[in-house]
C-alpha positions in Angstrom: 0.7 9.2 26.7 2.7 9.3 23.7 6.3 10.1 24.0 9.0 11.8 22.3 11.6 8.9 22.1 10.4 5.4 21.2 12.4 2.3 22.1 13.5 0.1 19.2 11.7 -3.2 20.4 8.9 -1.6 20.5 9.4 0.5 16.9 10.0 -3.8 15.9 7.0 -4.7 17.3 4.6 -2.3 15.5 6.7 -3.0 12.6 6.0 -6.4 12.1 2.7 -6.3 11.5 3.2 -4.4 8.6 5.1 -7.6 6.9 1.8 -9.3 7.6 -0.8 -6.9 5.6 2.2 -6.6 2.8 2.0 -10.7 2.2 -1.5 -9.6 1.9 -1.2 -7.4 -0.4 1.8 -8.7 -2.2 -0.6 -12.2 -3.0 -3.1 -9.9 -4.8 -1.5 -7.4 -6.2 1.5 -9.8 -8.0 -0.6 -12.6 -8.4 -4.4 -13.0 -8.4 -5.1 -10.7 -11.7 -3.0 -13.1 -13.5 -4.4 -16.0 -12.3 -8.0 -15.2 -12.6 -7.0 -13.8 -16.2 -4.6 -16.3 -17.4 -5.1 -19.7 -15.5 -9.1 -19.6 -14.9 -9.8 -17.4 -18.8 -11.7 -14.8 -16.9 -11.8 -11.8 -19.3 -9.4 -8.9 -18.7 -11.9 -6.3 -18.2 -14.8 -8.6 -15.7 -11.5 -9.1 -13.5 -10.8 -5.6 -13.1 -14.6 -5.2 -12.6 -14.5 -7.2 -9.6 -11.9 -5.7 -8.2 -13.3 -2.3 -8.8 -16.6 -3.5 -6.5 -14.2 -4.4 -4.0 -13.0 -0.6 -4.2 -16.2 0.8 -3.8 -16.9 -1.1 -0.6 -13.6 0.1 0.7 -14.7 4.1 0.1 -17.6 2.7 2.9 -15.8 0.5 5.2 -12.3 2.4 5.3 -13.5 5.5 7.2 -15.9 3.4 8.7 -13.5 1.6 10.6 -11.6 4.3 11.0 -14.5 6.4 12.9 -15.4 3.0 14.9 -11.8 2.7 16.4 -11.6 6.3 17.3 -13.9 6.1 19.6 -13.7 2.6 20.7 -13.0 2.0 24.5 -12.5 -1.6 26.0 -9.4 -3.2 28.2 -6.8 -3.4 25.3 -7.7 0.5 24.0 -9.8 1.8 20.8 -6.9 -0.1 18.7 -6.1 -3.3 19.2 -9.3 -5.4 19.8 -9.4 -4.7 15.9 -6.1 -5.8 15.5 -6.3 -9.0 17.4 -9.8 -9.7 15.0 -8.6 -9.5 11.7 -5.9 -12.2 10.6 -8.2 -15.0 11.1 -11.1 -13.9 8.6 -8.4 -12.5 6.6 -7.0 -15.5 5.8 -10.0 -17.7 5.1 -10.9 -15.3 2.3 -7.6 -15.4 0.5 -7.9 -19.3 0.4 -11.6 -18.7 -0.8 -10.5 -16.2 -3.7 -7.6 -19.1 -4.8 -10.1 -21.9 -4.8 -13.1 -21.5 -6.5 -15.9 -24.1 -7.5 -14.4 -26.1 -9.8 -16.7 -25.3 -13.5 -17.1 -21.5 -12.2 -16.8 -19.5 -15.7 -17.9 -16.3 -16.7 -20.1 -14.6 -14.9 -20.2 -17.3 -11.5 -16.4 -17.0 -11.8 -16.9 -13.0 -11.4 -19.1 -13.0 -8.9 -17.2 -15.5 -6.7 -13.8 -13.3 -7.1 -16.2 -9.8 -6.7 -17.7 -11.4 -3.5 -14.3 -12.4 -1.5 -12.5 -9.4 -2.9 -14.7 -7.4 -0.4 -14.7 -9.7 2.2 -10.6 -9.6 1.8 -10.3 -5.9 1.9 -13.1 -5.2 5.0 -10.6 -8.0 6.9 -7.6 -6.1 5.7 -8.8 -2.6 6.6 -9.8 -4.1 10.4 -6.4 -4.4 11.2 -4.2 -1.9 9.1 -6.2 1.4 10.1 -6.2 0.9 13.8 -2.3 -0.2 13.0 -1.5 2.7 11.3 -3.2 5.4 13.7 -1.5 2.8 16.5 1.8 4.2 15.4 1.0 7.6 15.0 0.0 7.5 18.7 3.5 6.6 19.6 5.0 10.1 19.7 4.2 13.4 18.9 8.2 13.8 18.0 8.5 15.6 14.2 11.4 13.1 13.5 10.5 10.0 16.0 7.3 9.9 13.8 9.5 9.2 11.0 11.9 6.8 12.5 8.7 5.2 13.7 7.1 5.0 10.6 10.8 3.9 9.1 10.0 0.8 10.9 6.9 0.0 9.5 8.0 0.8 6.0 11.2 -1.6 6.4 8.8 -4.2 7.9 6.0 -3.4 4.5 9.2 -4.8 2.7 10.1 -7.3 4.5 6.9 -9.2 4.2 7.0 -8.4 0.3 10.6 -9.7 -0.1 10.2 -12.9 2.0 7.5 -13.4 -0.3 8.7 -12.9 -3.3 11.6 -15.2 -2.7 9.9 -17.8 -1.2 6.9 -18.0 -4.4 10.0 -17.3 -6.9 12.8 -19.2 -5.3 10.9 -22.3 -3.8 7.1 -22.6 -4.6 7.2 -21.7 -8.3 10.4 -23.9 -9.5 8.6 -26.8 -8.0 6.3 -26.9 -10.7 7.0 -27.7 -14.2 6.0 -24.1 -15.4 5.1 -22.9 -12.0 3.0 -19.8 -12.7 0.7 -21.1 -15.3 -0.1 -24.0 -13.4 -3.0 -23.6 -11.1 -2.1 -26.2 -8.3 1.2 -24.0 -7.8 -0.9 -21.2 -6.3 -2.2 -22.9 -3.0 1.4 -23.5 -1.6 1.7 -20.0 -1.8 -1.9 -19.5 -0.4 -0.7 -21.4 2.7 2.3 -19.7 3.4 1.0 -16.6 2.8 -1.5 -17.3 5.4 1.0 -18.4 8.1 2.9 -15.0 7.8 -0.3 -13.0 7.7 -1.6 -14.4 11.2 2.3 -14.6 12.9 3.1 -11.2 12.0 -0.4 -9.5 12.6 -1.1 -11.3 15.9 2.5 -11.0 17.1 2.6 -7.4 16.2 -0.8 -7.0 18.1 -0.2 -8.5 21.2 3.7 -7.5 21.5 2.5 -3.9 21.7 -0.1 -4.4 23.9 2.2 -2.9 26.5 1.6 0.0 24.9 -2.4 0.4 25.5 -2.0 2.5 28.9 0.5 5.0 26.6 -1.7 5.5 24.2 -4.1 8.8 24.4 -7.3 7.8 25.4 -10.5 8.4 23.5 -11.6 12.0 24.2 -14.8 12.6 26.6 -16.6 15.0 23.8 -15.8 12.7 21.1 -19.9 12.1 20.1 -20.9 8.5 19.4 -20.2 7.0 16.5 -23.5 7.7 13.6 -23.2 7.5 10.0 -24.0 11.2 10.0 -21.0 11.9 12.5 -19.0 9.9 10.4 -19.6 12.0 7.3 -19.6 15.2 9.4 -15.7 13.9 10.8 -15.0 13.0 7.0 -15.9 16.0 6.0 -14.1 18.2 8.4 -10.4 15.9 7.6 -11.4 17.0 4.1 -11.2 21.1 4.9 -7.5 20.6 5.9 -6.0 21.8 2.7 -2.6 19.9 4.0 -4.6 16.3 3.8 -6.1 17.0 0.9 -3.0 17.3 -1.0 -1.5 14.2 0.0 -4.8 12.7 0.0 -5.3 13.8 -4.2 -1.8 13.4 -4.8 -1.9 9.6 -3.3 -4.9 9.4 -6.1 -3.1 9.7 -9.2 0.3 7.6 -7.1 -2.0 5.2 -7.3 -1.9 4.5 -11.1 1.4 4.4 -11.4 1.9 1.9 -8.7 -1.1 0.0 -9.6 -0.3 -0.7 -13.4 3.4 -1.5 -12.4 2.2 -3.7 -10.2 -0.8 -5.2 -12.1 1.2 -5.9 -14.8 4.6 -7.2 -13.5 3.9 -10.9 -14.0 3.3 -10.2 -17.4 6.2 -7.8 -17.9 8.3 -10.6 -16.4 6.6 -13.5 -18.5 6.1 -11.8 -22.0 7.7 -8.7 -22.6 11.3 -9.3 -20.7 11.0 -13.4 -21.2 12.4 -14.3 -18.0 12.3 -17.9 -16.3 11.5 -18.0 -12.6 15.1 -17.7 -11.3 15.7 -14.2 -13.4 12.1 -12.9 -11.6 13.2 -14.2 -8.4 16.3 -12.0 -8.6 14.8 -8.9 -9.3 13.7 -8.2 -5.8 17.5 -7.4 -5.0 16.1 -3.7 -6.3 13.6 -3.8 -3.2 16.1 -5.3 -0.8 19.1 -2.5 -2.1 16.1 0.3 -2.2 14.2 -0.3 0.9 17.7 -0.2 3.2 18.6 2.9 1.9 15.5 4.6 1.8 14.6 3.2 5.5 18.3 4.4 6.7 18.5 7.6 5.3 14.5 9.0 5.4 15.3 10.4 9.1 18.1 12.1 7.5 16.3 13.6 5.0 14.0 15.1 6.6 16.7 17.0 8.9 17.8 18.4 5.7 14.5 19.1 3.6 11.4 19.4 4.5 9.0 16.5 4.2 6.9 18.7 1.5 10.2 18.6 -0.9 10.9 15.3 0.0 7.5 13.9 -0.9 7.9 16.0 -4.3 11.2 14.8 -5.3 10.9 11.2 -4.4 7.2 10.8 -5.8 9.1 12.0 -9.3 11.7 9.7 -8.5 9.5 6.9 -8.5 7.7 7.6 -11.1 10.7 7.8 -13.7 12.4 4.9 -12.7 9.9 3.0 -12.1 9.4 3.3 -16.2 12.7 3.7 -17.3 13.7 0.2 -17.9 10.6 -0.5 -20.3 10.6 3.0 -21.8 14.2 2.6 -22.9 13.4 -0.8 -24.0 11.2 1.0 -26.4 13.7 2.6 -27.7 16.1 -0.6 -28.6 18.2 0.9 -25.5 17.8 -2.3 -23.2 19.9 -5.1 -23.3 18.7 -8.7 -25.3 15.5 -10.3 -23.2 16.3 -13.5 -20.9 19.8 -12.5 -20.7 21.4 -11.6 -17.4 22.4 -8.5 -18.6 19.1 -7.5 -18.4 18.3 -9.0 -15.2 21.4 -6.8 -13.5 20.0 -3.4 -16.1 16.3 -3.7 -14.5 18.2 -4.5 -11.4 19.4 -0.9 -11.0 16.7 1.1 -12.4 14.6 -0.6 -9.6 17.1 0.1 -6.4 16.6 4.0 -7.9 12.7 3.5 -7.8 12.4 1.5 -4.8 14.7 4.4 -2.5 12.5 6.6 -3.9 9.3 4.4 -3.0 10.8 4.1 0.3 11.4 7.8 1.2 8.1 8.8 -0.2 6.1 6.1 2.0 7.8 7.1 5.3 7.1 10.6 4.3 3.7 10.1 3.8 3.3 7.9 6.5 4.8 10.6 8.7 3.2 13.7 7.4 -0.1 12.4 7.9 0.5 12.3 11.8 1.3 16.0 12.0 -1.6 16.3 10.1 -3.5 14.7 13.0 -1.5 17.4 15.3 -3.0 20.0 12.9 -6.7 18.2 13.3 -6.4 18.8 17.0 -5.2 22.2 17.1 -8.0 23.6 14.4 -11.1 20.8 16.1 -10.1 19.8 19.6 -10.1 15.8 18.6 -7.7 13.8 18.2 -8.8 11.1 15.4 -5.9 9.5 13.7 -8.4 6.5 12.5 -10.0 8.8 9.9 -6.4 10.0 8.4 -5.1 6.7 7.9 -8.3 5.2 6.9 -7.9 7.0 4.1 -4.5 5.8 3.5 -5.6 2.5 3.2 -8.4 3.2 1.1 -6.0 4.1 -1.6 -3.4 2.3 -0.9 -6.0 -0.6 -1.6 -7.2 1.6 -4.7 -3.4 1.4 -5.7 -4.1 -1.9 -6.9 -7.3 -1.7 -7.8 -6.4 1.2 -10.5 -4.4 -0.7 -12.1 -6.0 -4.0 -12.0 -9.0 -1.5 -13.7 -6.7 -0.1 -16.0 -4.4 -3.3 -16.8 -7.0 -5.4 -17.4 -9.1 -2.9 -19.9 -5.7 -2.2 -21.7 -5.3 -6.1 -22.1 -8.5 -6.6 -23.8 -8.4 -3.3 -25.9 -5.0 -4.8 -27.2 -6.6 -8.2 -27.5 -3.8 -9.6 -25.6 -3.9 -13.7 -25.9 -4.8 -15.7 -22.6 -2.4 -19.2 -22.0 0.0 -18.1 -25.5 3.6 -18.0 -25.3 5.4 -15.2 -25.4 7.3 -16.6 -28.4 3.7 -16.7 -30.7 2.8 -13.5 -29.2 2.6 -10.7 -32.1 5.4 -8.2 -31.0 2.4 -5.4 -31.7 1.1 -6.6 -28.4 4.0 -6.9 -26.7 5.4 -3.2 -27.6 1.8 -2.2 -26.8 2.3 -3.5 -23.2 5.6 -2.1 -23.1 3.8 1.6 -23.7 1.0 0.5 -20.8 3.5 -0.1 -18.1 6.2 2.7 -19.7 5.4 5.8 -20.5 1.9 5.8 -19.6 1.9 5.0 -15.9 5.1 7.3 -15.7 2.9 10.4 -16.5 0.1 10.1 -13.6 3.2 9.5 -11.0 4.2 13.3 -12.3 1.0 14.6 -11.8 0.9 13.6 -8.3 4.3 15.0 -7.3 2.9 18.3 -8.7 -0.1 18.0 -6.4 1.9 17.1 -3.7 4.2 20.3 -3.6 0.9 21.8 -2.1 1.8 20.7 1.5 2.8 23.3 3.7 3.5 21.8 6.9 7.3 22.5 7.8 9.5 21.6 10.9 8.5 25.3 12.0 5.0 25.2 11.5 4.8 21.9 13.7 7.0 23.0 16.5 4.5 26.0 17.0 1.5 23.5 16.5 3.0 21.1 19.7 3.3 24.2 21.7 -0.5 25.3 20.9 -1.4 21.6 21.7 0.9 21.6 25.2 -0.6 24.7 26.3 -4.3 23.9 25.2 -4.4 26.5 22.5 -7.5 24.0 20.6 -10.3 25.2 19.2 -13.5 23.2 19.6 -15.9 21.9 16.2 -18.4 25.2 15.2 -15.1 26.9 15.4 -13.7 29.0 12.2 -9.9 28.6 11.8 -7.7 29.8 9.3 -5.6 26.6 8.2 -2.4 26.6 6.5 
């Protein structure tokens, strides 16, 4: 049974995993574009192609394992058998994706990278959906859920700042120009690894504890069929509440992406910085993450999540962009100076409490949403929800690998120059990519998301339906909010 209060160890231990699917996605999203781009010459737009394949098998394999885990019953619950299965594949297809056969070019080069892409994401999505709708099964609390979901976002950053400074700090310096040199990347590949599987197996079996708490799966729930799953997907769809985060999260998702896609190069080319100045940066995440995961709770006891999501999705997005945008303007300080280091510095603590705030709120609107679910369906299927929040959290990156690495070949941006012999037409052309236009779609999708409704109210009068058995049952018409 869930529970209103959640002990801390046990908030830590569902945490943790989350450090281990952000190394995963920290590795991709910072540095395999580049790498397949830059280091092995695969074009900018056949690298955004394969990770667009790798998209369209998550829109399959996302809800899919969502629906499966929902209804799967075994000794260690519907979650965790997933859970305890993923790390190892995982990790033998990140190595596979840094090492391919050495004369791959072109098109073999594409279809090796298309073909472990998918195989990456399937392994990620086996573990972070039945993760996520882990935690949403801890408590049925309006604010616990946030606390708990505070824990997994602080853990998220965790595993991207331990990698960042170990790849910026250690890894890359090693190297006589680190990041252009291909034999750099599997030291990373290798730690990487190791985090992934100590951090998803030790978050798996340190909440195994927490298998006879967890609601079981329901007696009506049918079996699982491909047309049950599109009936279920289709049912999540007709809450107007989900589909506004669910949209909103859509156009998120290129503003995130293209930041991220393109952050090695902003780094390299446009701001000039050696590894030490890149390594640095990340005191924006450590600044923004502590006082988004200390004071989302809060928040939420003065707003409502709906305004919060809103205000901190706009957040994001502006400053997020502001450092490049005013660069555009001549209003940044002199590139490779520290100056600049400490002016992106702050900019970036202001988008990352922002980022912070806005994941937790997500993260913990999408459980009520699961209350709502129950209340209008009779089921209780947190799998779907956060399958879907995967699903784009995965097409976070793979936007903007799409739109980064068409944008790099429309602007005929050299492979293996110098930023020095770069023409400064392509480098203020970049500066517009990852300025103003990934600020715009991060606006659109704060407007979108002021469509939530679901307040503390609303939810207090949904656990008291749910408590007295108010539910309806599927075939039933009700009126949602």
């Amino acid at each position: 049974m869930s529970r209103a209060s959640i002990p801390i160890p046990t908030k830590i231990a569902f945490g943790i995993g989350a450090s281990g699917e952000a190394a995963t996605n920290w590795i991709f999203n910072a540095l395999v574009f580049f790498y397949y781009n830059q280091i092995l010459g695969l074009s900018g737009t056949m690298t955004a192609a394969a990770v667009t394949i790798g998209i369209a098998s998550d829109a399959i394999t996302d809800p899919l394992i969502g629906s499966i885990s929902d209804r799967w019953r075994s000794r260690l619950g519907r979650r965790h058998p997933f859970m305890f299965a993923a790390p190892l594949p995982l990790v033998v297809t990140i190595y596979l994706i840094f090492s391919p056969p050495a004369g791959f070019e072109g098109f073999d080069l594409f279809l090796w990278f298309a073909t472990f892409t998918v195989l990456m994401r399937i392994c990620s999505t086996l573990f972070a959906v039945p993760h996520l709708a882990m935690g949403a099964e801890l408590s049925d609390d309006y604010f616990e859920r946030t606390r708990v979901m505070a824990y997994n976002n602080v853990f998220t950053y965790v595993g991207v700042i331990t990698m960042h400074i170990v790849v910026w700090f250690v890894i890359f310096p090693s190297f006589d120009n680190g990041r252009v040199t291909q034999v750099a990347y599997m030291p990373i590949v290798i730690f990487c690894s190791s985090l992934i599987i100590m951090c998803m197996l030790g978050s798996a079996f340190s909440t195994r504890g927490q298998i006879a708490r967890m609601k079981p799966v329901p007696d009506d729930l049918p079996p699982f069929s491909i047309k049950q799953l599109l009936s279920e997907m289709f049912l999540a769809l007709r809450n107007r509440n989900y589909a506004y985060l669910l949209f909103g999260l859509f156009f998120l998702s290129v503003t995130i992406g293209t930041h991220e896609t393109l952050a090695l190069y902003m780094g390299t080319f446009y701001w000039e910085f050696t590894d030490q100045q890149i390594g640095w940066l990340i005191l924006s995440n450590v600044f923004g993450y502590a006082i988004g995961f200390f004071t989302a709770a809060s928040v939420h006891q003065i707003f409502e999540k709906r305004w919060s999501i809103v205000a901190s999705a706009a957040g994001l997005s502006i400053f997020w962009s502001m450092s490049v945008t005013l660069r555009l303007f001549d209003l940044a300080p002199a590139n490779t100076t520290w100056t600049l280091v400490a002016f992106i510095i702050f900019w970036g603590t202001l988008s990352s409490i922002c980022g912070s705030i806005l994941n937790i709120s997500v993260m913990s609107a999408l459980a009520d949403i699961a209350d709502d679910h129950e209340r209008n369906t009779g089921r209780r299927q947190e799998g779907i929800f956060y399958s879907a929040r995967t699903f784009f959290a995965k097409v976070t990156n793979g936007i903007g690998h799409v739109v980064a690495g068409v944008a790099l070949d429309v602007i005929e941006f050299p492979q293996g120059v110098p930023a020095s012999e770069i023409h400064p037409d392509k480098i203020y052309a970049l500066g517009i990519i990852d300025g103003p236009f990934a600020m715009v779609w991060g606006l659109i999708a704060a407007l979108i998301y002021s469509g939530y409704r679901i307040d503390k109210a609303y939810h207090r009068q949904l656990q008291i339906d749910l408590k007295s058995g108010k539910v309806a049952t599927i075939g039933t018409t009700n009126r949602q909010r």
